[in-house]
PDB file with one MODEL, atoms N, CA, C and O in Angstrom:
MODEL        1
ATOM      1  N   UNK A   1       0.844  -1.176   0.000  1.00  0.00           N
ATOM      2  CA  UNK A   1       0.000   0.000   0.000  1.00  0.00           C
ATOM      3  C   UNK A   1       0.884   1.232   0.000  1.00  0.00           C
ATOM      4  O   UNK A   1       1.980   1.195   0.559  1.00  0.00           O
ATOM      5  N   UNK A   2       0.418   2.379  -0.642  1.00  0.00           N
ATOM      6  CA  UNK A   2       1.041   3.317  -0.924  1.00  0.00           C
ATOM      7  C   UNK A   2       0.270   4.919  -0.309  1.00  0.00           C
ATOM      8  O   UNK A   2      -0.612   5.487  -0.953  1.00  0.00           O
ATOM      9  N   UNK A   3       0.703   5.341   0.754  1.00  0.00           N
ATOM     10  CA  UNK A   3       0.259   6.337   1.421  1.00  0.00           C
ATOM     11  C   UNK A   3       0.982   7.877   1.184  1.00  0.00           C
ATOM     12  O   UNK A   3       2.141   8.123   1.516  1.00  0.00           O
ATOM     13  N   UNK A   4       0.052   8.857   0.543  1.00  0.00           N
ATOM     14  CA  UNK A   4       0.777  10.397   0.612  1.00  0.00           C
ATOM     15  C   UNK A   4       0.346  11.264   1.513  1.00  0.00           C
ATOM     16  O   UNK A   4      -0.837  11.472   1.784  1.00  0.00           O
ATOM     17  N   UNK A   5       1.222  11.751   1.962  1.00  0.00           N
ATOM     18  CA  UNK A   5       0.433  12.392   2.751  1.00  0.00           C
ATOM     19  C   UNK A   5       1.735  14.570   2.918  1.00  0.00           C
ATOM     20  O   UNK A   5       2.942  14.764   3.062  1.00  0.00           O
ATOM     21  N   UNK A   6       0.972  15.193   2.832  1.00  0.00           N
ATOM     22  CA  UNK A   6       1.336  16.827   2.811  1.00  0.00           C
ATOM     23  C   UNK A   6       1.504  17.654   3.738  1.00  0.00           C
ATOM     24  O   UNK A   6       1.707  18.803   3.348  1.00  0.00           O
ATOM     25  N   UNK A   7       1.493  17.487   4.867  1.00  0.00           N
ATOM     26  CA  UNK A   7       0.895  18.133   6.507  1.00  0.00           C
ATOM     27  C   UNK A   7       2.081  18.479   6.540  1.00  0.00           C
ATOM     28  O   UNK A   7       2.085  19.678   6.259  1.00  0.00           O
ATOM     29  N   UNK A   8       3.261  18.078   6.748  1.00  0.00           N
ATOM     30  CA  UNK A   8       4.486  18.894   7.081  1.00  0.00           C
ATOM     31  C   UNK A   8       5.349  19.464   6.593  1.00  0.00           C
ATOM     32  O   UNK A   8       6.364  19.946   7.097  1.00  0.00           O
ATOM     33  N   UNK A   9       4.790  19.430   4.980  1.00  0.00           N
ATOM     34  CA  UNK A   9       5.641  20.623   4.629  1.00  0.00           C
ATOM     35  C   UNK A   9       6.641  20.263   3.833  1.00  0.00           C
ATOM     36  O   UNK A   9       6.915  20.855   2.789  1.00  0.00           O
ATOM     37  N   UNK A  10       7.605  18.683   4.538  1.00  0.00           N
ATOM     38  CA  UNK A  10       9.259  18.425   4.606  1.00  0.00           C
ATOM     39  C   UNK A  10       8.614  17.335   4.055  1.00  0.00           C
ATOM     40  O   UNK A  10       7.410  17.116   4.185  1.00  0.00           O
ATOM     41  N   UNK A  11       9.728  16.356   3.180  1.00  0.00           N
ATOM     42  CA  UNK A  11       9.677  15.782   1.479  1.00  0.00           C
ATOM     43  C   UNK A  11      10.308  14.526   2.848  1.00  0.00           C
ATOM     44  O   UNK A  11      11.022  14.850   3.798  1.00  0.00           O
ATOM     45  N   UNK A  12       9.816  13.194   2.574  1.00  0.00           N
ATOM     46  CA  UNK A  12       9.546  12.225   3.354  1.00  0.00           C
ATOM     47  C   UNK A  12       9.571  10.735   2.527  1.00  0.00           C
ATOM     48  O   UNK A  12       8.846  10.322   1.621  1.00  0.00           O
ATOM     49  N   UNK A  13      10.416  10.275   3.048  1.00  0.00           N
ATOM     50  CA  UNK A  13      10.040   8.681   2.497  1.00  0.00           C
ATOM     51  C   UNK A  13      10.329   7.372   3.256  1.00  0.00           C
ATOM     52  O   UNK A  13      11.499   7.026   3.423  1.00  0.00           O
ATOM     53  N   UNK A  14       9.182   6.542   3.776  1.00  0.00           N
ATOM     54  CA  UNK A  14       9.374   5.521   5.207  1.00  0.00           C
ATOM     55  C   UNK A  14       8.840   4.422   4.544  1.00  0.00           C
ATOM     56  O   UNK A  14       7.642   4.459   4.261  1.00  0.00           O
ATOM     57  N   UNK A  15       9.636   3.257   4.186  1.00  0.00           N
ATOM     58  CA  UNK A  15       8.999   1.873   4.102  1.00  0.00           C
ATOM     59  C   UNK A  15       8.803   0.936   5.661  1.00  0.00           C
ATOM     60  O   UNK A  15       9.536   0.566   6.578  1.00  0.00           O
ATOM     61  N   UNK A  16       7.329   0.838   5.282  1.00  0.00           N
ATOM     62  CA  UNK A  16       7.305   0.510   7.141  1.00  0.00           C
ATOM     63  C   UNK A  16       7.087  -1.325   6.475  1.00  0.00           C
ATOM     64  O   UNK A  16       7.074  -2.087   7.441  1.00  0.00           O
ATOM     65  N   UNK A  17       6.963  -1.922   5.412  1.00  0.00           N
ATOM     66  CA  UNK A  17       6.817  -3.394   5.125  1.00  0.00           C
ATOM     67  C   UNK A  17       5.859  -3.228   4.142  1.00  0.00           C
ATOM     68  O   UNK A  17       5.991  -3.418   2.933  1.00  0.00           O
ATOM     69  N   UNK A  18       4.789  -2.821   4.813  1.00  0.00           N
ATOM     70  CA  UNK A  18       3.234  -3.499   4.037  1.00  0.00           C
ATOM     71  C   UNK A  18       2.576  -2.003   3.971  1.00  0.00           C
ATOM     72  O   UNK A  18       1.460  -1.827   3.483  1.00  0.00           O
ATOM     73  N   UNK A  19       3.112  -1.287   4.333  1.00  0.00           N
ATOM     74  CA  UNK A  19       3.073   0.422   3.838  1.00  0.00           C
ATOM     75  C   UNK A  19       4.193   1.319   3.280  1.00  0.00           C
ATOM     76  O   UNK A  19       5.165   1.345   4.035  1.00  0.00           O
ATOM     77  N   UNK A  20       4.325   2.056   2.175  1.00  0.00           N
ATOM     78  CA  UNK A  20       5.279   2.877   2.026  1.00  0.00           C
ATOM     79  C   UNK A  20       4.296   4.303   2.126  1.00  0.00           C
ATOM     80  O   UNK A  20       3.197   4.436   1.587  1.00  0.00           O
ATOM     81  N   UNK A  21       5.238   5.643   3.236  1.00  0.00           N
ATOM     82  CA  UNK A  21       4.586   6.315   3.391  1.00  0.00           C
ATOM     83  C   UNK A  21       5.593   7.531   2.698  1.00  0.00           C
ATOM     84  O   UNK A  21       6.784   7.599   2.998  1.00  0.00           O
ATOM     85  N   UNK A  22       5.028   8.358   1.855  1.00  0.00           N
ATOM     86  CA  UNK A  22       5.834   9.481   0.664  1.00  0.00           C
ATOM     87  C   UNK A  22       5.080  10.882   1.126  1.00  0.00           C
ATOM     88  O   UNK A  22       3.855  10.985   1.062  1.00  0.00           O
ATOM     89  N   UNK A  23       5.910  11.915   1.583  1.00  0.00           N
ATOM     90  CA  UNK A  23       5.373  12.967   1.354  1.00  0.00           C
ATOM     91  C   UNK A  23       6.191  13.964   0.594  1.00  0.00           C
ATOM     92  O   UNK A  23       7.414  13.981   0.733  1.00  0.00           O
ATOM     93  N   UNK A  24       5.553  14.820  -0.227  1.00  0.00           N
ATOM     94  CA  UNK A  24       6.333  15.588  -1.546  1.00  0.00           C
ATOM     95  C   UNK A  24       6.540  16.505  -0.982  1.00  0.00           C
ATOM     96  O   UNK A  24       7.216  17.163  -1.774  1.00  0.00           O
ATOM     97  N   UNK A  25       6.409  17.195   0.095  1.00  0.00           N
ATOM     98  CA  UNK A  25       6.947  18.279   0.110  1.00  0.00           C
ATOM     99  C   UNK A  25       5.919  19.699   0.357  1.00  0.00           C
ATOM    100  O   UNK A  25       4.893  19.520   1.014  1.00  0.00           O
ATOM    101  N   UNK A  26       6.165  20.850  -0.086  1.00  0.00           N
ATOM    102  CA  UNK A  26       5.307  21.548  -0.205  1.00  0.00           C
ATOM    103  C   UNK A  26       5.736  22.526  -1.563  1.00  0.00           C
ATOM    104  O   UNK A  26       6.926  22.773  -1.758  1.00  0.00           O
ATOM    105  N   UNK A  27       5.015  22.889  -2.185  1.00  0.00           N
ATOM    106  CA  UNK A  27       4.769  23.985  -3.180  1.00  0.00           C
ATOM    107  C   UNK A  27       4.978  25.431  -3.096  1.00  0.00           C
ATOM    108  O   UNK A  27       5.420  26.332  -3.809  1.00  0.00           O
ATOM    109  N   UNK A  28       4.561  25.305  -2.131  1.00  0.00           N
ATOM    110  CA  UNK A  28       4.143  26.594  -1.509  1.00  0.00           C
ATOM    111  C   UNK A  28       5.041  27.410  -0.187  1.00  0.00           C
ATOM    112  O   UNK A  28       5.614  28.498  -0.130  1.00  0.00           O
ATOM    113  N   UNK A  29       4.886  26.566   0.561  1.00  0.00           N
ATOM    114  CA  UNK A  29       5.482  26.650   2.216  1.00  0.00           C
ATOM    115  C   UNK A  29       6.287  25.436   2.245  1.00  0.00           C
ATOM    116  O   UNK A  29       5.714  24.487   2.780  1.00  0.00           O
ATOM    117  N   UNK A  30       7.529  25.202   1.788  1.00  0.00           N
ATOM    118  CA  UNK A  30       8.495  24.298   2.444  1.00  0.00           C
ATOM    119  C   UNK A  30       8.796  24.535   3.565  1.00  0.00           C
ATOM    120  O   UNK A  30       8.843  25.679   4.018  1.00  0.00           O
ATOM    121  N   UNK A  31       9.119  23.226   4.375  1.00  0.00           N
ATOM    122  CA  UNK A  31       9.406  23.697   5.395  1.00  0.00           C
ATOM    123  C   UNK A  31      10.935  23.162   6.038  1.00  0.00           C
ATOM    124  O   UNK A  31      11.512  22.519   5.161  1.00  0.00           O
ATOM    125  N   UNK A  32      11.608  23.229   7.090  1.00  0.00           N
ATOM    126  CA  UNK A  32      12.847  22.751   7.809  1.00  0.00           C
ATOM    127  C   UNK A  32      14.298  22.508   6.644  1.00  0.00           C
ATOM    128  O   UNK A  32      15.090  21.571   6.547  1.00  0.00           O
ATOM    129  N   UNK A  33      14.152  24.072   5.730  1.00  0.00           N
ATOM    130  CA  UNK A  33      15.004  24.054   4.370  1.00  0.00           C
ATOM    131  C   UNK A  33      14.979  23.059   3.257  1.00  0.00           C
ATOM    132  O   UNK A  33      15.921  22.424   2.784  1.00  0.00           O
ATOM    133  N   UNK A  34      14.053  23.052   3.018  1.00  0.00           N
ATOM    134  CA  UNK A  34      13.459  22.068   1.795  1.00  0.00           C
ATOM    135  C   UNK A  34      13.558  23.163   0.980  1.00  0.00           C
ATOM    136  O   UNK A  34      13.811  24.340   1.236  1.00  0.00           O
ATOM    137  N   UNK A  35      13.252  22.436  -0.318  1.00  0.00           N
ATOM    138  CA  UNK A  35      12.711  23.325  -1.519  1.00  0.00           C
ATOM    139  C   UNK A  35      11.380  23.130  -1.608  1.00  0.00           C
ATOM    140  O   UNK A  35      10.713  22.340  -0.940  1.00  0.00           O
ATOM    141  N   UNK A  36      10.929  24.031  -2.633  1.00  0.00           N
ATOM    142  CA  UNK A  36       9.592  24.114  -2.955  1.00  0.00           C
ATOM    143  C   UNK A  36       9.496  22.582  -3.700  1.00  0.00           C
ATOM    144  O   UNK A  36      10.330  22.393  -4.585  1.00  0.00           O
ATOM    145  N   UNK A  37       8.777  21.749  -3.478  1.00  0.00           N
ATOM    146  CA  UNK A  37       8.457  20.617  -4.362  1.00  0.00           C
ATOM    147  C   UNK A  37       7.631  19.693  -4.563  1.00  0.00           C
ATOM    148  O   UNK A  37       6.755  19.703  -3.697  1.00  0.00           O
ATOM    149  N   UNK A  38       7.457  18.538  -5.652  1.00  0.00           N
ATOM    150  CA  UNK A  38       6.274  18.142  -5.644  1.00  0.00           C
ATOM    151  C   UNK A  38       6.828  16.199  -5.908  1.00  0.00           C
ATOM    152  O   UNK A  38       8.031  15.965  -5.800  1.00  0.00           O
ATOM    153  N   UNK A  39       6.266  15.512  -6.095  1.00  0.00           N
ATOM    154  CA  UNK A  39       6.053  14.319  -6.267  1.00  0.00           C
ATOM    155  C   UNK A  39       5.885  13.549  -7.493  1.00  0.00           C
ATOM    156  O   UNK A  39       4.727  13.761  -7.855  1.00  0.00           O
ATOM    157  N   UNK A  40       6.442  12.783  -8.290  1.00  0.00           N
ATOM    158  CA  UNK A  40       5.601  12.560  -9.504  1.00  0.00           C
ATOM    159  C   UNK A  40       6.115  10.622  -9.640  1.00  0.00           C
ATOM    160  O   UNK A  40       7.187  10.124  -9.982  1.00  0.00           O
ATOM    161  N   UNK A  41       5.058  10.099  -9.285  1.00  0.00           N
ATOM    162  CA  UNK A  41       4.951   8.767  -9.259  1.00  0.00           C
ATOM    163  C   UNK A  41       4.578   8.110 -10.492  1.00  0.00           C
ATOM    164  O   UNK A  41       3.643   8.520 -11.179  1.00  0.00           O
ATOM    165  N   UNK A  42       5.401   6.931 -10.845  1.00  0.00           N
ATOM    166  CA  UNK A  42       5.380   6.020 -11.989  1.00  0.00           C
ATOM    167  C   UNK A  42       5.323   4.861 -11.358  1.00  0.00           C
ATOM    168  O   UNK A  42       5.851   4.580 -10.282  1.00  0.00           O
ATOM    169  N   UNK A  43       4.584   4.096 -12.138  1.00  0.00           N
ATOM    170  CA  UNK A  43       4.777   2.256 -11.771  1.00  0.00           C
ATOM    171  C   UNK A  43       5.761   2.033 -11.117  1.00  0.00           C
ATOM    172  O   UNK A  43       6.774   1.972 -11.815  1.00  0.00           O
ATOM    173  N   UNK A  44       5.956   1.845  -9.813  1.00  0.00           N
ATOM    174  CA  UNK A  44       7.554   1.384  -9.297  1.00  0.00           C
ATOM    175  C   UNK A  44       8.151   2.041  -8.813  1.00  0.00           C
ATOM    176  O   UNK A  44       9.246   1.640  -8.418  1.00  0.00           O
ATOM    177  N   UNK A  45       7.768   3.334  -8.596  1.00  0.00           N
ATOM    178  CA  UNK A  45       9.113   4.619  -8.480  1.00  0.00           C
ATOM    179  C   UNK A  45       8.427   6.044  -8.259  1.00  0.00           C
ATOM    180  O   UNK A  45       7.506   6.533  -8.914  1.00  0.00           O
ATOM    181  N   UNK A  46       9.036   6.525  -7.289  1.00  0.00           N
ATOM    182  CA  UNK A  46       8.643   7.870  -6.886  1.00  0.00           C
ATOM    183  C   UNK A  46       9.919   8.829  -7.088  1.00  0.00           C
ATOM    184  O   UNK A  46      11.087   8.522  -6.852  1.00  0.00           O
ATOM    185  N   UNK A  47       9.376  10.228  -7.643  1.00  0.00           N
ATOM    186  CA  UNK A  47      10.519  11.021  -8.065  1.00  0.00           C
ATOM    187  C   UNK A  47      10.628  12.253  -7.274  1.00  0.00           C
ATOM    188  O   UNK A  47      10.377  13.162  -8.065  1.00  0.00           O
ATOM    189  N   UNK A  48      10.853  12.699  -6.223  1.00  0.00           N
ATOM    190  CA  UNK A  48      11.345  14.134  -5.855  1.00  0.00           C
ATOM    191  C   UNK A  48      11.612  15.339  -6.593  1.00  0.00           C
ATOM    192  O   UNK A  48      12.794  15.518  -6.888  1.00  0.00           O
ATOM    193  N   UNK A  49      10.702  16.281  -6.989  1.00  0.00           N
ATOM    194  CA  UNK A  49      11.213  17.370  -8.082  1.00  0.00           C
ATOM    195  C   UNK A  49      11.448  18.709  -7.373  1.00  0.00           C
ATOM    196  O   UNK A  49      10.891  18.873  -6.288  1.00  0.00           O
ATOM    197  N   UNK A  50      12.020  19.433  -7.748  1.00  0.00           N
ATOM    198  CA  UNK A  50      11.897  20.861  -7.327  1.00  0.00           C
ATOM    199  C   UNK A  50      10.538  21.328  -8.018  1.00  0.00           C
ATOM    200  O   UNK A  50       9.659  20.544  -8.376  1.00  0.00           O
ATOM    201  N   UNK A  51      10.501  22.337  -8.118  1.00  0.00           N
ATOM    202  CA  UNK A  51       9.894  23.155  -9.378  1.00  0.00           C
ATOM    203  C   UNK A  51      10.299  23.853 -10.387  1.00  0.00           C
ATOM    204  O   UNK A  51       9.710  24.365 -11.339  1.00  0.00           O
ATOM    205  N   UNK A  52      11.496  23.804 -10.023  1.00  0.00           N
ATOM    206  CA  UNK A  52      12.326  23.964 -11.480  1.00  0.00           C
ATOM    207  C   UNK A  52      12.676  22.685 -12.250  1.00  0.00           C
ATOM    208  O   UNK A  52      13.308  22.799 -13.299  1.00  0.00           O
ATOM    209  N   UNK A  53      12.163  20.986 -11.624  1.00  0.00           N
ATOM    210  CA  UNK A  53      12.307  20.037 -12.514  1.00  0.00           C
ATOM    211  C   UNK A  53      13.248  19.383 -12.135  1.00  0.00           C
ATOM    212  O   UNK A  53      13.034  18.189 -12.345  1.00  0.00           O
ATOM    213  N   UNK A  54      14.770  19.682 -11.396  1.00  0.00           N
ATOM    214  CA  UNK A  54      15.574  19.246 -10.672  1.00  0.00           C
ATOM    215  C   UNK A  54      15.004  17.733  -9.743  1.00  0.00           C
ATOM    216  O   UNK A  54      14.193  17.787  -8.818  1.00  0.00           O
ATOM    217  N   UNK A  55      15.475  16.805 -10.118  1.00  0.00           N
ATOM    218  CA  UNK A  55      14.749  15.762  -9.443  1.00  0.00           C
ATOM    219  C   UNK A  55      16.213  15.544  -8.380  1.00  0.00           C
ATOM    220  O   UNK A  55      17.373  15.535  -8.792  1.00  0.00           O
ATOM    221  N   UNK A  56      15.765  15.378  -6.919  1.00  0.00           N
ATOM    222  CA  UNK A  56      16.429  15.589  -5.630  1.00  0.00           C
ATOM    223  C   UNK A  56      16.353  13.945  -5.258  1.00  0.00           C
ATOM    224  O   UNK A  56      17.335  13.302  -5.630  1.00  0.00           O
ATOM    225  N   UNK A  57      15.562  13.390  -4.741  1.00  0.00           N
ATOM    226  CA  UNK A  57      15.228  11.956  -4.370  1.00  0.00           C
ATOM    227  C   UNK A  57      14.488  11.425  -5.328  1.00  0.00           C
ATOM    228  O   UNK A  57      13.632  11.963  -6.030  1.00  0.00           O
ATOM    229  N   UNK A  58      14.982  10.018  -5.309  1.00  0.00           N
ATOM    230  CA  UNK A  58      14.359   8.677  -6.320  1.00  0.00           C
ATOM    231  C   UNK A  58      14.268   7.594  -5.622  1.00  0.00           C
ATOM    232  O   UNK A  58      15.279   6.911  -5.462  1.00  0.00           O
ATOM    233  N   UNK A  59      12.603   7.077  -4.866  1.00  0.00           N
ATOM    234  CA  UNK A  59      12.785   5.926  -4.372  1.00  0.00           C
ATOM    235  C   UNK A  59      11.832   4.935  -5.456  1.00  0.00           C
ATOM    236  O   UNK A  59      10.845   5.220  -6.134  1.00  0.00           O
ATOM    237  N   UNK A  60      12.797   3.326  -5.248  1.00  0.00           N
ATOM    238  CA  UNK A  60      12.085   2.576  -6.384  1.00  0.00           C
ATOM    239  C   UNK A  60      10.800   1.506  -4.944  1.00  0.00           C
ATOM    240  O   UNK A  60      11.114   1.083  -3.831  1.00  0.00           O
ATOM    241  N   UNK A  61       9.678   1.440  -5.546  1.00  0.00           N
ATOM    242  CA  UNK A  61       8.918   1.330  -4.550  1.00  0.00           C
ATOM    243  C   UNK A  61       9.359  -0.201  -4.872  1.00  0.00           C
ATOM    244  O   UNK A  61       9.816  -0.657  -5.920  1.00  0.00           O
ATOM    245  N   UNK A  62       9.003  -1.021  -3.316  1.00  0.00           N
ATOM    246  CA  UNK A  62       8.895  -2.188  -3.098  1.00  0.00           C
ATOM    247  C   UNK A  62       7.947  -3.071  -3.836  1.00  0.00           C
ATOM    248  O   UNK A  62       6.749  -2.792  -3.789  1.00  0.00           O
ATOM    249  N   UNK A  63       8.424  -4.272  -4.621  1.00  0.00           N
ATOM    250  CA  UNK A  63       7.235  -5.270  -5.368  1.00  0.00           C
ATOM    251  C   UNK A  63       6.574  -6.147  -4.269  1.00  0.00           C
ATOM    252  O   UNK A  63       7.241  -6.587  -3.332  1.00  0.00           O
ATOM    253  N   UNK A  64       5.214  -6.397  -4.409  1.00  0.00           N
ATOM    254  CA  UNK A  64       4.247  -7.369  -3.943  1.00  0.00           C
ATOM    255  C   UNK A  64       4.853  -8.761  -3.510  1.00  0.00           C
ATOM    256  O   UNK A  64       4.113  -9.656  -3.100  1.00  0.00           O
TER     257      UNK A  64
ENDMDL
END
């Protein structure tokens, strides 16, 4: 299972087993010196972007 979640602001990635939990960041209000950023998920793989496109973190998600 694949959980997003936005509340803090700060760009996040926790494989707990039978959950992976991703948060992108913020857009708007980064927070604890982040950049502004967003998320962009493919089959398998989550990408960390700035907003200038700069991809920062790449996690390849766990198979079934």
């Amino acid at each position: 299972q694949l959980m997003f979640s936005g509340h803090t602001h700060v760009p996040a990635y926790h494989d707990y087993g039978d959950l992976v939990y991703a948060n992108p960041g913020s857009v708007s209000l980064p927070r604890s010196g982040s950049n502004h950023s967003c998320i962009i998920y493919e089959p398998g793989l989550l990408r960390w972007l700035t907003l200038d496109g700069e991809e920062f973190r790449r996690e390849a998600l766990p198979t079934p």
